[in-house]
Every structure is written in C-alpha cells, then in structure tokens.
TORROPA-448333 format. One record per residue (C-alpha): residue in three letters; x, y, z. Coordinates in steps of 0.1 Angstrom, whole numbers, padded with zeros to 4 digits, always signed. Example, Ala and Ser with C-alpha at 12.3 -4.5 7.8 and 13.67 -1.06 7.14 Angstrom:
<sites>
ala+0123-0045+0078 ser+0137-0011+0071 
</sites>
This chain:
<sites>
unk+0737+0753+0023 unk+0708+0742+0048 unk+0727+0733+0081 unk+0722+0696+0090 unk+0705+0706+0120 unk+0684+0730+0137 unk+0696+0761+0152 unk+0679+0776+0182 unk+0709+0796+0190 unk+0704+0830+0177 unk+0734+0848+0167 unk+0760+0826+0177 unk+0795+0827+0163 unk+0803+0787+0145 unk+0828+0785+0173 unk+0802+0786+0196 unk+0805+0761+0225 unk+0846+0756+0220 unk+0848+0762+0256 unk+0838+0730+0266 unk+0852+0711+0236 unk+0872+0717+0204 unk+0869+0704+0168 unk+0902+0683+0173 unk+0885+0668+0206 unk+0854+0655+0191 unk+0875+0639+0164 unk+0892+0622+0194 unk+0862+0611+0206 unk+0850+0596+0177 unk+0875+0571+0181 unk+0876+0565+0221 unk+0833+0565+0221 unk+0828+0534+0194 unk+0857+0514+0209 unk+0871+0526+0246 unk+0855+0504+0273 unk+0843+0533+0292 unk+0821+0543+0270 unk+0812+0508+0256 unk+0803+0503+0294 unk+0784+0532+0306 unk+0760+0532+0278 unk+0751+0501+0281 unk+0744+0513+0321 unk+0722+0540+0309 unk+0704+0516+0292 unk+0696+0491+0314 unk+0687+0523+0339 unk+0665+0539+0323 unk+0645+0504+0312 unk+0647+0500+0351 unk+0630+0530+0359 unk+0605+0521+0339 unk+0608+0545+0307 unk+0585+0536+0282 unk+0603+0528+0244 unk+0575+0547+0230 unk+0590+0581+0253 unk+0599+0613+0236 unk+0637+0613+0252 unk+0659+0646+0243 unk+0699+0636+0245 unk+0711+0674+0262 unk+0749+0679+0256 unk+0748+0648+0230 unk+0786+0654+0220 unk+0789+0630+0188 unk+0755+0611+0199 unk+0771+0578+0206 unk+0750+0574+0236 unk+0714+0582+0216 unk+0723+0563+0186 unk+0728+0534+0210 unk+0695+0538+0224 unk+0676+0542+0192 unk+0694+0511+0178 unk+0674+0497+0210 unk+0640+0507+0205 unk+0640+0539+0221 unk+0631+0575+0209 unk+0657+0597+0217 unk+0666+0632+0199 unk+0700+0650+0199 unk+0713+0682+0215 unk+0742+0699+0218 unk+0756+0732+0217 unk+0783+0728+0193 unk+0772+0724+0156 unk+0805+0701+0149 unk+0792+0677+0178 unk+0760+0675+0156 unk+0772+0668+0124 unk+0793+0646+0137 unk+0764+0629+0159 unk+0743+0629+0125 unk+0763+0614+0099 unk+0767+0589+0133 unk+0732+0583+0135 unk+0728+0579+0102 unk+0754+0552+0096 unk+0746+0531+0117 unk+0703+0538+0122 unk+0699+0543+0086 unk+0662+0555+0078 unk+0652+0557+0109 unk+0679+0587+0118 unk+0653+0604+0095 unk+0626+0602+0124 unk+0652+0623+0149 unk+0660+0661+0155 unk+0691+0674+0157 unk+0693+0707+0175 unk+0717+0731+0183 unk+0705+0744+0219 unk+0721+0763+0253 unk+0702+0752+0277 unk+0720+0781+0297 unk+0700+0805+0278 unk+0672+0791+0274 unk+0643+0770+0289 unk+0636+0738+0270 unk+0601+0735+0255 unk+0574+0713+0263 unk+0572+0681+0240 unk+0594+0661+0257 unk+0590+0633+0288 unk+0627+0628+0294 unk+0660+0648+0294 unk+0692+0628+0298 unk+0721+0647+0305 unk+0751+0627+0301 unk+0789+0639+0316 unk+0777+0672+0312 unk+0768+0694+0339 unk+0801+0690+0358 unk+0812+0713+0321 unk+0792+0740+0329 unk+0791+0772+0349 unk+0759+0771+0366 unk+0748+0735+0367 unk+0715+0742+0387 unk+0703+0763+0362 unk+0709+0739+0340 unk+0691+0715+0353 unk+0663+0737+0362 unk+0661+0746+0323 unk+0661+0709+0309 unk+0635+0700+0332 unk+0611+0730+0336 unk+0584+0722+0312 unk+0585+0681+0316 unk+0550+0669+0324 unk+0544+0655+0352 unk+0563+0622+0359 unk+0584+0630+0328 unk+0618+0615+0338 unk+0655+0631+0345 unk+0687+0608+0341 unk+0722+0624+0346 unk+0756+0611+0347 unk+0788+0629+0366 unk+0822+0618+0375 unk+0823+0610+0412 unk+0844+0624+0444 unk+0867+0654+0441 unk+0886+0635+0454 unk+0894+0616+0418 unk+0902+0648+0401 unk+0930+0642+0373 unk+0944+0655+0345 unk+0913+0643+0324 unk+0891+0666+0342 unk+0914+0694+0334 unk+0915+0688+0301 unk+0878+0682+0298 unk+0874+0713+0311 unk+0854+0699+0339 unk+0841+0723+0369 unk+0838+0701+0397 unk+0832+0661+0406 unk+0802+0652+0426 unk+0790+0629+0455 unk+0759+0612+0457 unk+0743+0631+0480 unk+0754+0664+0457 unk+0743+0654+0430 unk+0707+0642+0449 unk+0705+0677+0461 unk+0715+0694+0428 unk+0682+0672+0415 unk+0660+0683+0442 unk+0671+0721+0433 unk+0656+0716+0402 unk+0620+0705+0417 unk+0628+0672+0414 unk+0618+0642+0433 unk+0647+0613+0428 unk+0638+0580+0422 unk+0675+0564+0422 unk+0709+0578+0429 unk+0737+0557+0424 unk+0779+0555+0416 unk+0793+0531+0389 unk+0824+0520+0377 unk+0830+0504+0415 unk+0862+0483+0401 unk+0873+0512+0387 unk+0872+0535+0417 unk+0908+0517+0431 unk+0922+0520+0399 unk+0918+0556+0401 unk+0929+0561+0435 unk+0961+0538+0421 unk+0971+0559+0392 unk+0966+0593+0410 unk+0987+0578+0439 unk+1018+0568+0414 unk+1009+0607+0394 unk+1016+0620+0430 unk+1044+0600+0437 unk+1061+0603+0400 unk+1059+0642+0413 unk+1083+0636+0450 unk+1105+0621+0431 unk+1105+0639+0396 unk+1091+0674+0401 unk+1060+0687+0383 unk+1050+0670+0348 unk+1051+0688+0317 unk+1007+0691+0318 unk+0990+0671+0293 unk+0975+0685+0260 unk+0958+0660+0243 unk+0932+0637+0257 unk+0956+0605+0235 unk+0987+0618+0262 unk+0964+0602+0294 unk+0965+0570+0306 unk+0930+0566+0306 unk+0925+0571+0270 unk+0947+0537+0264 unk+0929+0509+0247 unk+0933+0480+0228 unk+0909+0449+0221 unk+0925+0425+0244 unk+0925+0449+0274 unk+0888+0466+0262 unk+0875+0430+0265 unk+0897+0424+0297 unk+0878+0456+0318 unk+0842+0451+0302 unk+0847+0417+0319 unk+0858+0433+0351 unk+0831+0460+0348 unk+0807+0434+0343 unk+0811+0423+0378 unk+0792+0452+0388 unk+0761+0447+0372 unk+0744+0422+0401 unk+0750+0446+0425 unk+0741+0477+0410 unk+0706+0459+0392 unk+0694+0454+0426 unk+0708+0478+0446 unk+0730+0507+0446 unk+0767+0516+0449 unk+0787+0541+0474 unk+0816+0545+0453 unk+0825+0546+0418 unk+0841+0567+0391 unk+0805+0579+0381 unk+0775+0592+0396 unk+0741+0589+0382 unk+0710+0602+0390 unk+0670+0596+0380 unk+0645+0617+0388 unk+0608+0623+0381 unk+0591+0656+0379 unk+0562+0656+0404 
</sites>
C-alpha cells in the first residue's frame, strides 16, 4: 500500500522519530490541539504574526515538525499555502486525514513529507519554514535551524515558537521530552547562528507566565511538605492538560488581553517565545 505521504527518510525503521513523541501521545494531542486553549490561542498568534510580517498568502510555507498539522490546516483554512513535515509518519497520517477533514479538496494541493531536518538540508522551493515547539525537542537545535533555512531565497522568512525561561521548566517539559527553554535573547542568537537577520522577537502567553510561576511554586511546596511525587506518565496526569468549555472560553478571554500589546509591540515575559527572521 502507497504511504499517505512522502518519504525522504531513507531506511528508517516505522518507529522512527518515537524519541520525541509516541503513537499514544499524538492520539493525546489530537484531542488537547482542536479544543485546549493553548493551542486554540497560539495559532491564532502565529497567524496574525506572520500576516504582520508581511508574508504574502500566495507564499510557499513548509510546516517543519508539523506533529498532527493543526497549526497548517489552520492556516490553509486561512488563505495561506503551507505544506506539512514531520519526522514521524503517524504525525502525518494523522495531520492528513486532519487536513483533509476539515480542507477538503484543497488538502489535495499540499505535500506531506516525512523529513529529518537533522540529516538533511531542506531543498530550495520554499520562501518560509515555520518551526513550531520544536527545536527545544531536538539535540542540536542550530543545526537545525541552519538546515530549514539554508536554501531559502533571499528574504524568504523564518518563524519559530519555544517555551520561555528555564526558569518554567515542569513536568510537561519532561514528558515532552523537551531539551531546554529559551530567552529572547537565546533564541535571537540561535536565529542569527543560522545567518539570519531577525525581524521580531517576542514572548507570549504574558497572563500566563504568573500562572506558571504559581503552580510550580505550590509543585515545590506540595514537595516540603509531602516528599517527591510519584513522576507523571501521561501528558492527561498534568494540570496543564485540563480543559473544559467554560474554562477554555474563560483563558481565551484572558489571553486575549494580550493581543494590544503584543500587535504593537513586544513582550519580556511569557510562557512562549517566538521568533521571525528573514534570510538576507
């Protein structure tokens, strides 16, 4: 049977990329992605970011580390011409039969490919890469960058996302497998590393940066007073995978408070980190 996508990953095993998730995983994040504030939130902050910076609708955009494609399906459904990566072929069946659902036809017009940009150098063809929550997974995250953006043309655009400040670090990152958080000015540098010339670095998630510091305060203190916990296993086990209608709708409206600020200028602290770039 032909595989739903294309495979540039020569003589891979199909468990190929577990290290940084695992079947049961992305069916969790099938759930958390189409309902979970967070995610409801930050893509529609990628959106208005990368219509801020100016990228034309019409731009060939390539979705590295796509997971289930939540984030590219959303931007197609807006207008904009974004294909799907990733290095696990689960995450891309998954992200296709997405994409199809709910783009219909038009998921036709995309590529799906399964791709290590660890290995390997993207080819020209493209004038974006967006790199969402991914290179805070991986190893060597200035090669990676490096690789995704090597053969954009010139003034072909960069946008990455990364959770903020070391500081934060919880048991999500743990379980995410995550390798480090980032400050601005790191993740500026890592950018620059890759030949870049940044256009905008910013955090988001502002309101949720106290909430954060609030729940790894009471972790800590839960610890004084009752010893070590028993460490998570499942994403569902967290606090911050909790949702429900009445408090999604209750944090996009406090989230939304951000939006002034951030449209017109740019935050110091947050739970996120993004990054734009151009290639010069």
């Amino acid at each position: 049977m032909a595989l739903p996508y294309e495979d540039h990953i020569e003589g891979a095993a199909a468990d190929y990329g577990t290290e940084h998730f695992t079947s049961e995983e992305f069916g969790t994040f099938d759930a958390l992605e189409e309902h979970h504030y967070w995610y409801l939130h930050r893509r529609q902050v990628i959106l208005e970011e990368l219509i801020r910076a100016g990228v034309p609708r019409s731009a060939r955009l390539l979705d590295l580390g796509c997971g289930i494609g939540t984030v590219a399906t959303f931007l197609n459904s807006h207008g904009f011409s974004v294909d799907y990566s990733d290095v696990h072929g689960e995450a891309l069946v998954r992200a296709r039969e997405n994409a199809e659902r709910i783009l219909g036809d038009k998921a036709s017009a995309r590529r799906f490919m399964r791709f290590d940009v660890l290995r390997t150098p993207l080819d020209a063809g493209y004038e974006g890469v967006l790199m969402l929550d991914v290179l805070e997974h991986l190893p060597d995250d200035h090669l990676a960058l490096a690789n995704a953006t090597r053969a954009l043309p010139r003034g072909g655009v960069a946008m990455f996302t990364v959770p903020a400040f070391q500081l934060l670090w919880s048991p999500w990152d743990e379980l995410a497998h995550h390798k480090r958080r980032y400050t601005i000015a790191q993740a500026r540098s890592l950018a620059e590393s890759a030949g870049l010339v940044v256009q905008r670095a910013t955090c988001f998630f502002f309101p949720l940066f106290f909430a954060a510091l609030g729940v790894k305060a009471l972790r800590k203190a839960r610890e004084l007073v009752a010893g070590p916990p028993q460490k998570a296993e499942r994403f569902s086990e967290l606090t911050e995978s909790k949702t429900h209608p009445l408090l999604n709708r209750a944090m996009l409206a406090v989230l939304s408070t951000e939006h002034p600020m951030r449209r017109s200028a740019a935050y110091a602290l947050g739970t996120s980190v993004m990054c734009v770039a151009r290639k010069p």
